[in-house]
C-alpha positions as CSV (number, residue, x, y, z in Angstrom):
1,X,19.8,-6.3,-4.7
2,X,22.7,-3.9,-3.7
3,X,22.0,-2.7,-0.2
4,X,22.6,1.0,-1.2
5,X,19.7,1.0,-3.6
6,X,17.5,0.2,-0.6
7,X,15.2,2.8,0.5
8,X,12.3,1.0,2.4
9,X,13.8,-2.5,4.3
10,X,10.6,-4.4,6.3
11,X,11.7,-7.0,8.4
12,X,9.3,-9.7,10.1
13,X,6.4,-6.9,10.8
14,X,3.7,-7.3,12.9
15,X,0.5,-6.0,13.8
16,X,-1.5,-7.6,16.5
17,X,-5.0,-6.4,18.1
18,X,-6.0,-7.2,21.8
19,X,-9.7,-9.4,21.6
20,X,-10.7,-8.5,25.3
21,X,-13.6,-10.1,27.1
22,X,-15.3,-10.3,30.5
23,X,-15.7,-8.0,33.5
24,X,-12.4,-6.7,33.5
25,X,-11.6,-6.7,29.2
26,X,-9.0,-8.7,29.8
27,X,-7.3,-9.4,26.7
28,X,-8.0,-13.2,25.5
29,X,-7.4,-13.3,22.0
30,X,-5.4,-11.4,19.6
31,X,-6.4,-10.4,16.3
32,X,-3.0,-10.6,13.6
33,X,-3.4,-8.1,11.2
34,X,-0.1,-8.1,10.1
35,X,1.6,-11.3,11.0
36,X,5.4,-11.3,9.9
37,X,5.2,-9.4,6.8
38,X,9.7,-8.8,4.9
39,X,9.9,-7.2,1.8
40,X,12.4,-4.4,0.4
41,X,11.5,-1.7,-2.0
42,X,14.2,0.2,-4.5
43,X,14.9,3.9,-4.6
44,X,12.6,5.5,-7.9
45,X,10.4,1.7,-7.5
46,X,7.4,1.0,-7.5
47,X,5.8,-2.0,-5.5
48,X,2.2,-3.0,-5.9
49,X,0.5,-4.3,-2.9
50,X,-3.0,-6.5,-3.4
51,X,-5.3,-8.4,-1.8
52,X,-8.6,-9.3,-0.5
53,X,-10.0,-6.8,1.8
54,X,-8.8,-7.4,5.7
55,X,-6.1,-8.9,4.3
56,X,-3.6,-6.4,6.4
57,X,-2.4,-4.0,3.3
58,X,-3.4,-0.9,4.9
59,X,-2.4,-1.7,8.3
60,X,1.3,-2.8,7.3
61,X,1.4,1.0,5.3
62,X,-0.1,2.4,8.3
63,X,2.8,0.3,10.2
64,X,5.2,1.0,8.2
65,X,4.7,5.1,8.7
66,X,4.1,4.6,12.2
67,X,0.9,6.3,11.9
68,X,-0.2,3.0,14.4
69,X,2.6,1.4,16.1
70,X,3.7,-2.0,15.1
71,X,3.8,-4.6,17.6
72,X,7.4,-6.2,16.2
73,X,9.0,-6.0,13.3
74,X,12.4,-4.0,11.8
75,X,11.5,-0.9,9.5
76,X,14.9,0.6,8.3
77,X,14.1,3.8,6.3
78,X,16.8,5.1,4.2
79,X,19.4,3.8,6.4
80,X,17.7,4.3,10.0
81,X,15.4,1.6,11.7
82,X,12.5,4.5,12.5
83,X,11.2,2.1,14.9
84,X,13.9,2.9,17.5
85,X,13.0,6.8,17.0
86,X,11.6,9.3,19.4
87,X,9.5,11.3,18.7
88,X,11.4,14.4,17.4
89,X,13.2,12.5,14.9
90,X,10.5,10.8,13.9
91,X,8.9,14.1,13.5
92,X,11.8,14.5,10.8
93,X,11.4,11.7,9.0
94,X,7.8,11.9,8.1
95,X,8.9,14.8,6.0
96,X,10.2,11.9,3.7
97,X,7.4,9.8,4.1
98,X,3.6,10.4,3.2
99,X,0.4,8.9,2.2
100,X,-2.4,9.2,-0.2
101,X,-5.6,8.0,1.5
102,X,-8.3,6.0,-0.8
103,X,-11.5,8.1,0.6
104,X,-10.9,12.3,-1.5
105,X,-13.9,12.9,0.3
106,X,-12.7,11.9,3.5
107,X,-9.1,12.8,3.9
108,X,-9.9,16.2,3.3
109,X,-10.9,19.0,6.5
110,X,-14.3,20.1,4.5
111,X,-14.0,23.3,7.1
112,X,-10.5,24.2,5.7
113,X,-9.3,25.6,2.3
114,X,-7.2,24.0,-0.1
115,X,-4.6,26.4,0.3
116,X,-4.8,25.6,4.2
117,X,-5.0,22.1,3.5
118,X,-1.7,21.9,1.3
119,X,0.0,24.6,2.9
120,X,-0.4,23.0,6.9
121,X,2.4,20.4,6.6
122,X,4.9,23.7,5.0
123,X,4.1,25.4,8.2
124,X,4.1,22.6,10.3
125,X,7.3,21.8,9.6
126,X,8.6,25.5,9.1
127,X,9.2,25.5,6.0
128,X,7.5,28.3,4.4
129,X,5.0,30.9,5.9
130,X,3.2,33.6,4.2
131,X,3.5,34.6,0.6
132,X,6.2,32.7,0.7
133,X,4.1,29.0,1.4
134,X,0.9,30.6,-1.1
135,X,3.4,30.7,-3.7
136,X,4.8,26.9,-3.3
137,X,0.9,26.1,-2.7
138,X,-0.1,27.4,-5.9
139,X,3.0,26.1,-7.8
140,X,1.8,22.3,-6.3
141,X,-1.5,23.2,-7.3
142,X,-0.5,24.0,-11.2
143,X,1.8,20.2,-11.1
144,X,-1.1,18.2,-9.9
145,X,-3.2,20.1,-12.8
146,X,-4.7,22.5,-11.1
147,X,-5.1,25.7,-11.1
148,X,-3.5,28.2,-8.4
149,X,-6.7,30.2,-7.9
150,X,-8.3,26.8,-6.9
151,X,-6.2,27.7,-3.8
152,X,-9.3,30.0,-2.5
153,X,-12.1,27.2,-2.5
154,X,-13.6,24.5,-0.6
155,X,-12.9,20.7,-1.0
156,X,-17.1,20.4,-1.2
157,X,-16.6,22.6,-4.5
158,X,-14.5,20.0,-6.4
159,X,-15.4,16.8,-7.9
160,X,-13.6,13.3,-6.9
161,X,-10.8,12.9,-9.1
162,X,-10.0,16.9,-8.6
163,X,-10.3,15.9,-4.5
164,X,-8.0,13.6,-5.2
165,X,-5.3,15.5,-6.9
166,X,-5.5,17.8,-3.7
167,X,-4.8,14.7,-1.6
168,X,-2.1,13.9,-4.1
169,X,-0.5,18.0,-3.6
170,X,-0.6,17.6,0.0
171,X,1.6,14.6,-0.6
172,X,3.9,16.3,-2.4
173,X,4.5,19.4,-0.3
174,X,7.0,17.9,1.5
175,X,9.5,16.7,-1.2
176,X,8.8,13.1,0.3
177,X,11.5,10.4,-1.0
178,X,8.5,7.4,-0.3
179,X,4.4,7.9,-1.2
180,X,2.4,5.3,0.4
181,X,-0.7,5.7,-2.0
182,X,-3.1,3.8,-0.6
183,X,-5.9,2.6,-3.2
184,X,-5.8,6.1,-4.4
185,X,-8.3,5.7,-7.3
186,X,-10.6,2.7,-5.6
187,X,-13.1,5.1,-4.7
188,X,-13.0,7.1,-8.4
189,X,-15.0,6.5,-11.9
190,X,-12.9,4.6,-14.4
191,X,-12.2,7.4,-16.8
192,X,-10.8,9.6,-13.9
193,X,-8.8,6.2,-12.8
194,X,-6.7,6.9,-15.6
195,X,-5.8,10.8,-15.4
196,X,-5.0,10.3,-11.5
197,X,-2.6,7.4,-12.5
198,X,-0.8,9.1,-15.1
199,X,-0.8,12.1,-13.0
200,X,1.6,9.8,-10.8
201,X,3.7,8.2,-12.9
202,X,4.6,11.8,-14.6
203,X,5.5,13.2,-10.9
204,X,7.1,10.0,-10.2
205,X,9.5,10.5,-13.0
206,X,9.7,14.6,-12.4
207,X,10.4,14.4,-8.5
208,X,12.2,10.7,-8.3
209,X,9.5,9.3,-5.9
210,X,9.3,5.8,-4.6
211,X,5.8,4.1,-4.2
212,X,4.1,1.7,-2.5
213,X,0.6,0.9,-4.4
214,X,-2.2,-0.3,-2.9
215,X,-5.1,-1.6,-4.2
216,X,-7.8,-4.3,-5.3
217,X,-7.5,-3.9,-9.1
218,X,-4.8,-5.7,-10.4
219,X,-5.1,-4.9,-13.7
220,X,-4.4,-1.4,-12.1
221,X,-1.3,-2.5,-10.4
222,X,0.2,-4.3,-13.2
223,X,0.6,-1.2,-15.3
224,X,2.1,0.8,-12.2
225,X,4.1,-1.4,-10.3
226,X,8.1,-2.6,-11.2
227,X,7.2,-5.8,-8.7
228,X,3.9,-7.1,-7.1
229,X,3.2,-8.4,-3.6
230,X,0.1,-10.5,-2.8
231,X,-1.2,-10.4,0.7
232,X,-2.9,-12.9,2.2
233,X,-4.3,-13.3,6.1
234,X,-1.5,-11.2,7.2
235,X,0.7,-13.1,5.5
236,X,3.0,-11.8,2.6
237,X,2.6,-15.3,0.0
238,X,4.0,-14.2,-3.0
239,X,6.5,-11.4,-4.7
240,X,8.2,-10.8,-8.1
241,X,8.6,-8.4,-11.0
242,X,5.0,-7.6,-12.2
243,X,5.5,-9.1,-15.8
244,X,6.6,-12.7,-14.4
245,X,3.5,-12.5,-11.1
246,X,1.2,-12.0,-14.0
247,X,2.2,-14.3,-16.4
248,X,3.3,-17.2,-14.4
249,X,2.1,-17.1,-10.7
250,X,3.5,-19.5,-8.7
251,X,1.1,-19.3,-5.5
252,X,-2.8,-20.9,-5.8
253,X,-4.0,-17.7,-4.6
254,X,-2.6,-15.7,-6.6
255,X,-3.3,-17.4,-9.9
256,X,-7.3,-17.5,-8.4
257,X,-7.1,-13.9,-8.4
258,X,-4.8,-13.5,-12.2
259,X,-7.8,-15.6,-13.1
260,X,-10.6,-13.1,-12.2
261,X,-8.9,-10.3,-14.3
262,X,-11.5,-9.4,-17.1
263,X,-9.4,-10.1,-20.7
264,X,-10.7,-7.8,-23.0
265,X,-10.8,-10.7,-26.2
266,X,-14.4,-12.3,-26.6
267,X,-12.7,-15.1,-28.3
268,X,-10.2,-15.6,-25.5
269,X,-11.7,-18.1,-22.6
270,X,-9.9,-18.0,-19.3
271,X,-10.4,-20.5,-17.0
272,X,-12.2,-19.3,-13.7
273,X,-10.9,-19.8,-10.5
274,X,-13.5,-19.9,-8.0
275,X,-12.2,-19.9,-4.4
276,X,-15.0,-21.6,-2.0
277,X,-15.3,-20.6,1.7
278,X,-14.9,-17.2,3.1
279,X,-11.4,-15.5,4.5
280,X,-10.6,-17.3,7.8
281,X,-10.4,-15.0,10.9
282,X,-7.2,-13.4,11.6
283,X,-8.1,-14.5,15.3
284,X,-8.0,-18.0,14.9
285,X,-6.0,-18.4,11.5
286,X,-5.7,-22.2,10.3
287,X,-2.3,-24.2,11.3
288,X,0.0,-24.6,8.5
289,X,-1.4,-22.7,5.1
290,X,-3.1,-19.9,6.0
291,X,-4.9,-20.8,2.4
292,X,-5.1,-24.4,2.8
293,X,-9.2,-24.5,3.4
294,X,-9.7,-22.7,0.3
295,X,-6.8,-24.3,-2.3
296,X,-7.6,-27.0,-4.5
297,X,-4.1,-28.2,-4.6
298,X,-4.0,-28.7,-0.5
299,X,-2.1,-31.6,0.8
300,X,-1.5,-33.1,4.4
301,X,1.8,-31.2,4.3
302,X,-0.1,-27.5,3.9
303,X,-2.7,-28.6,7.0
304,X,0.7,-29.4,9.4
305,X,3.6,-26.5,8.3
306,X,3.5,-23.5,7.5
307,X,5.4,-22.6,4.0
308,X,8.0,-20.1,3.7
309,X,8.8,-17.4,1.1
310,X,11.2,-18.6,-0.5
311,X,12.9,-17.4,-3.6
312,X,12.6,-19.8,-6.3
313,X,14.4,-18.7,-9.1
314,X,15.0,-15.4,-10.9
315,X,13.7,-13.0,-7.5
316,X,10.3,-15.0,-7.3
317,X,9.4,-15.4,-4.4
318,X,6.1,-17.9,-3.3
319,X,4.9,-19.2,0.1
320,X,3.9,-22.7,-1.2
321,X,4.7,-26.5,-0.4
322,X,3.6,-27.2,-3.8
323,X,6.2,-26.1,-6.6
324,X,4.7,-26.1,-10.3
């Protein structure tokens, strides 16, 4: 990958929680979120992230935006490792970076309007006051399918795909270059699933954005994502181009949840993986594997090292002593 079409670089990220306990809380344990996470994402790409819940998705985004601070790690932004900033230029570069939060009904101020909610960051960062910021309000309005007299209401007044599209003009209202969207149509009925992800894939194309997708669905990240990245434990186990993760993964947890994805043939039988135990806890993970006490194809080897992801062959690459 030519360094220049970089926008995003991770490198070895961490997030880790204090455990405290007794009298004084002194911090005993430590709970690894994110434990070592490296991947790059393209300028214009899109890169699916999926998982099982707690599996440390959200908190990498959330790391990577510095909206919580990592505990280690290398984040180079377009260029500029933003984990060395202070605060001011920090304060400059979340202009190019944003998020879409899963919860419509959450991530918006119910006591503000939607003008004030979109407009906030414009003023904020003194870009555009007065009639000057209503008119680039209602103009994100009207791209997000909207109207510009929407503007005037509520967000209790709206349903939760048209909450959504709010969240999704606040995004924009920066110009970002990178749009975390964080399991932006999770919380959304299934026909409304659809609108919100065409909606981003036509202002992907219109504005040249870069995203980061994450959700549970991965029948949903297929048809978004360039590449895919499975999470596991804190653990990144598995990356390629979407087509290839989907038709041939190489990593027993991923193909357990390929397996799960509903096929939409009566007369095609899939064979179901059924993975036994819960998620361990990110406080004591297992030695070795991480996913050793739930594969079916463990050996000695995956109780004693821990695999690294290695690329093995075309870009693919798997976290996995065992190679298919």
């Amino acid at each position: 990958m030519n360094r220049s079409d970089l926008l995003l670089d991770v490198t070895n990220l961490k997030k880790y929680y204090p455990v405290t306990s007794g009298l004084f809380r002194r911090a005993t344990r430590q709970v690894k979120a994110v434990d070592g996470v490296s991947f790059s994402v393209r300028r214009g790409e899109t890169l699916g992230l999926v998982g099982e819940s707690g599996c440390g998705k959200t908190t990498a985004a959330k790391s990577i935006l510095r909206l919580i601070e990592p505990t280690g790690g290398e984040v180079v932004f377009d260029g500029r490792d933003i984990l060395r900033l202070g605060n001011e230029d920090m304060r400059q570069v979340r202009r190019e970076m944003q998020i879409i939060f899963q919860d419509p009904y959450a991530s918006l101020n119910p006591r503000m309007s939607v003008g004030e909610t979109i407009g906030e960051p414009l003023e904020v960062h003194g870009l555009a006051q007065g009639a000057e910021k209503e008119k680039r309000v209602q103009e994100l309005l009207e791209v997000v399918g909207l109207a510009g007299y929407h503007a005037r209401r509520y967000p209790h007044e709206f349903s939760g795909g048209q909450r959504q599209r709010i969240g999704i003009a606040r995004a924009l209202a920066l110009r970002p270059k990178l749009v975390i969207c964080d399991e932006p149509v999770s919380a959304l009925d299934v026909s409304v699933q659809a609108q919100i992800l065409n909606l981003l894939s036509d202002l992907q194309e219109e504005f040249g954005l870069t995203y980061i997708f994450i959700a549970h669905g991965l029948a949903v990240v297929r048809h978004v994502s360039d590449r895919v990245g499975v999470m596991y434990l804190g653990k990144l186990v598995e990356l390629a181009e979407s087509d290839e993760i989907y038709q041939s993964p190489r990593h027993p947890y991923t193909e357990a949840l390929m397996s799960a994805i509903p096929v939409p043939n009566p007369d095609i039988r899939r064979e179901r993986i059924i993975l036994e135990g819960d998620v361990p806890s990110p406080v004591n993970p297992p030695q070795g594997c991480r996913f050793h006490t739930r594969c079916r194809y463990a050996q000695d080897v995956c109780m004693e090292a821990e695999p690294r992801l290695e690329d093995i062959g075309n870009g693919h690459l798997a976290a996995c002593h065992r190679r298919i």
